[in-house]
C-alpha positions as CSV (number, residue, x, y, z in Angstrom):
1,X,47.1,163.2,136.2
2,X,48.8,161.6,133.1
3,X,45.5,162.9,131.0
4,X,46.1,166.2,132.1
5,X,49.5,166.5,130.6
6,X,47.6,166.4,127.4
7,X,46.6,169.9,128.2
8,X,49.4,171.8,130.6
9,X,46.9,174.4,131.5
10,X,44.8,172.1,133.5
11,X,47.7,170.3,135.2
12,X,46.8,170.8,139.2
13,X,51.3,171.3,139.6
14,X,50.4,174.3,137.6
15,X,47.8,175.8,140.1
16,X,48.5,178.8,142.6
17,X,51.0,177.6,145.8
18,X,52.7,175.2,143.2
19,X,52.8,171.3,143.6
20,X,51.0,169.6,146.1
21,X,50.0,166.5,147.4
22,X,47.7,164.4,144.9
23,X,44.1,165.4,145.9
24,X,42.5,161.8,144.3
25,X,44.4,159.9,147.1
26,X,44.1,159.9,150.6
27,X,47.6,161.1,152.8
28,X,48.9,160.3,156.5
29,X,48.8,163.3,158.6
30,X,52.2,164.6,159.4
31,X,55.7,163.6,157.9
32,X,58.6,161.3,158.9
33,X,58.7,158.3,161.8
34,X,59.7,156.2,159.0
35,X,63.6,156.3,160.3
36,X,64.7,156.8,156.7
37,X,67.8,159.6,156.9
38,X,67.1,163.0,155.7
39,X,70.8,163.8,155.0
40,X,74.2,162.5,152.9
41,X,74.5,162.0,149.6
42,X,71.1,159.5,148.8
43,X,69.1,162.3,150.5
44,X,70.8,165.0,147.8
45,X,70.1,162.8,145.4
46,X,66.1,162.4,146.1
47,X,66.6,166.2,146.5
48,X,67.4,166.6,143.4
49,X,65.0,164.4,141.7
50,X,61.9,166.1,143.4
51,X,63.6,169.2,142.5
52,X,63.1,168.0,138.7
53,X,59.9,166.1,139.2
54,X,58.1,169.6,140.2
55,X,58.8,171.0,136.7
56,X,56.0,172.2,135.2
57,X,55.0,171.0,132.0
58,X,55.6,172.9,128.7
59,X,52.7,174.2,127.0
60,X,51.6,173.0,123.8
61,X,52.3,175.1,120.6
62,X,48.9,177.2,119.5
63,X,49.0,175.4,116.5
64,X,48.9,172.2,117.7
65,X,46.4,169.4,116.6
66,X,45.2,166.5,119.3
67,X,43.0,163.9,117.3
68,X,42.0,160.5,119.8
69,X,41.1,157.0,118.3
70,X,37.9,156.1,118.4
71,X,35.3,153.7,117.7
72,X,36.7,150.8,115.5
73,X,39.6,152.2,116.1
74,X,39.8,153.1,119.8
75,X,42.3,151.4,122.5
76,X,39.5,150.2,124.8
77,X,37.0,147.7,122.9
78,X,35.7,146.8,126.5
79,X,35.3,149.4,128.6
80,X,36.3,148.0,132.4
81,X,38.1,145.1,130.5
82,X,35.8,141.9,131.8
83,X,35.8,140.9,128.2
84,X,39.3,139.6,127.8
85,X,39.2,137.0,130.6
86,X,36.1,135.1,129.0
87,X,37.2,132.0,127.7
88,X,38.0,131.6,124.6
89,X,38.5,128.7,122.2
90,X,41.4,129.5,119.9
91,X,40.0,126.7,117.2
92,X,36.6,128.0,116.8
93,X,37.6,131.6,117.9
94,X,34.6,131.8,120.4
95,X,33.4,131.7,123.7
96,X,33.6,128.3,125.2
97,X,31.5,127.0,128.3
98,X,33.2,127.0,131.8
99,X,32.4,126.8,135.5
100,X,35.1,128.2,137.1
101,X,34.3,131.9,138.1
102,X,37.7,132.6,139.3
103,X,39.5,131.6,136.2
104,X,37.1,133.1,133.9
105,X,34.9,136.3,133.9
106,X,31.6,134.0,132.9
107,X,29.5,136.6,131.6
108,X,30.3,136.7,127.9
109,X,29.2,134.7,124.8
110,X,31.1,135.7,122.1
111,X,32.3,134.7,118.7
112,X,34.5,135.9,115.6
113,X,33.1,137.2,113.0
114,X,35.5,138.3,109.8
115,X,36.9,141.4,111.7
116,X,34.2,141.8,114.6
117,X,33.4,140.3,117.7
118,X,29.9,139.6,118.3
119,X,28.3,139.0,121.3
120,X,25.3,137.2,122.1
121,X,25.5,138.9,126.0
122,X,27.7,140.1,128.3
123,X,28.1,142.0,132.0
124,X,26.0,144.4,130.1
125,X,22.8,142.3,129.9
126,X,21.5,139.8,127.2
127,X,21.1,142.0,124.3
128,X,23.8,142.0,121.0
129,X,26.4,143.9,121.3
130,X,29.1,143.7,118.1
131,X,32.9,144.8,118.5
132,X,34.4,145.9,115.6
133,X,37.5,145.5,114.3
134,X,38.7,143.9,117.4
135,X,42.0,142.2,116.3
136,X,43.0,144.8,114.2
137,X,43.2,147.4,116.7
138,X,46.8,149.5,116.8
139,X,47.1,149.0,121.0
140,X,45.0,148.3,124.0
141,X,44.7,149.5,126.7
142,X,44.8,146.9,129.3
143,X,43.1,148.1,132.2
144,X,41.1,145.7,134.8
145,X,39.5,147.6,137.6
146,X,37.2,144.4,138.4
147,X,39.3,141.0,138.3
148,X,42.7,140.1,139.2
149,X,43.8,136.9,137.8
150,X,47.1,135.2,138.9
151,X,49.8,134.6,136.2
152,X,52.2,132.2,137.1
153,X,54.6,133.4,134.1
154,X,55.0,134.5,130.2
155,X,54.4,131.0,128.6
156,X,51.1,130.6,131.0
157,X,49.9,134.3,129.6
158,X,50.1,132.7,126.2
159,X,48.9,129.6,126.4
160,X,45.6,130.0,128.9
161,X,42.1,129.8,127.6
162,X,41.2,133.8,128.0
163,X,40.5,136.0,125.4
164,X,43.4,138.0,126.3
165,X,45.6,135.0,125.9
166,X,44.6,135.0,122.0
167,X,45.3,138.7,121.6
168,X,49.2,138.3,123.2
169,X,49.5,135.1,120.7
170,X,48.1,137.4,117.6
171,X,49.9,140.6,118.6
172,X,53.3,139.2,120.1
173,X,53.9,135.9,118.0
174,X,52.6,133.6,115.2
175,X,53.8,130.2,117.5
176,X,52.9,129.3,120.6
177,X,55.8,128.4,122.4
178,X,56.3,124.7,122.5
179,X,54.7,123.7,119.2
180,X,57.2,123.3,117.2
181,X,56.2,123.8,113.4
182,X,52.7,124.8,114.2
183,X,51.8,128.3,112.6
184,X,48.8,129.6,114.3
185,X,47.3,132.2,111.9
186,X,49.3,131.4,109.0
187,X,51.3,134.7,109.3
188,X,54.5,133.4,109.2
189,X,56.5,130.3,108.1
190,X,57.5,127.9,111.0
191,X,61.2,129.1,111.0
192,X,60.2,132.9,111.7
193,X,57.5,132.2,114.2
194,X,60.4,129.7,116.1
195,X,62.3,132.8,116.5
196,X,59.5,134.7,117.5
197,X,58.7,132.6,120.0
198,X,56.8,134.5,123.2
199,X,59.9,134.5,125.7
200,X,62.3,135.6,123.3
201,X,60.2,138.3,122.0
202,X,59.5,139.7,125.6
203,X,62.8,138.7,126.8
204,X,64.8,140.4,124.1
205,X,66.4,143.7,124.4
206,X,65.7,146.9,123.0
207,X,67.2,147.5,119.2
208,X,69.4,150.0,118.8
209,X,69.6,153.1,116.8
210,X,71.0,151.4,113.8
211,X,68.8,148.3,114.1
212,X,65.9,150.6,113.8
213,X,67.2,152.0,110.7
């Protein structure tokens, strides 16, 4: 439903008989038996919040442009995602051999090449497949409609052996948390990659107004 916001027109809210219940999920026939209260002030309150949930969406100006990334520069290098829990060896920047399936997503064979990721196979079969630009990408989307791994907290999503582990280090910060002095990919001096250190860059709060110039 988020993609149709994109285009008003085609939002299902906007349809004859007005908003409805989500026609991609299934429902529970009839309503209430859950012994929540209907009435007082936290009932108003929800009230009110439906009320300005069901407001439609504004149509886009006519002379509005939409352009999508793509290709190189696209937000989904991988299309289900399987690719960033390969392991990956942050020295040699490659695929590394493994055995455990529910670690890993043991399909891949991959390695860096300059800017590209190439792939000797993949869930996709044994042909080459090459990945461009794969580093230097503006987001991701992080999507994983196959695997579920467990992360046991922020420090463990940086430091584990995935491929996914290497993007948060190379997006979020040039240190790895807990070596002291050790710049990864020579983006920053030791002093400003201590300070960027992964829990204080996700644990840090939002700058304000000023901060952001």
């Amino acid at each position: 439903h988020l993609e149709w916001l994109k285009l008003p027109q085609y939002d299902s809210d906007g349809k004859l008989g007005g908003p409805g219940l989500d026609p991609t999920q299934r429902h529970k026939k009839g309503v209430g038996g859950d012994g929540i209260s209907r009435e007082g002030p936290e009932a108003d309150k929800i009230r009110e919040a439906v009320v300005l949930g069901n407001t439609k969406a504004g149509a886009l100006p006519q002379e509005t442009s939409i352009y999508c990334f793509r290709g190189k520069d696209g937000l989904t290098p991988h299309l289900n995602g399987e690719i960033y829990w390969q392991p990956w060896d942050e020295k040699t920047q490659s695929s590394f051999t493994a055995d455990d399936k529910t670690r890993f997503d043991l399909s891949f064979s991959c390695a860096l090449k300059g800017d590209d990721i190439e792939c000797k196979k993949g869930n996709w079969g044994s042909d080459k497949r090459v990945i461009e630009n794969f580093f230097g990408r503006i987001a991701y989307h992080l999507f994983f409609s196959t695997r579920k791994n467990s992360v046991r907290s922020k420090d463990h999503a940086f430091k584990e052996s995935w491929l996914l582990s290497e993007m948060l280090r190379r997006s979020l910060a040039p240190l790895v948390k807990g070596n002291a002095g050790q710049v990864t990919n020579g983006a920053a001096t030791a002093p400003l990659a201590s300070a960027l250190a992964p829990s204080r860059l996700l644990d840090a709060p939002a700058p304000s107004k000023q901060e952001r110039g």
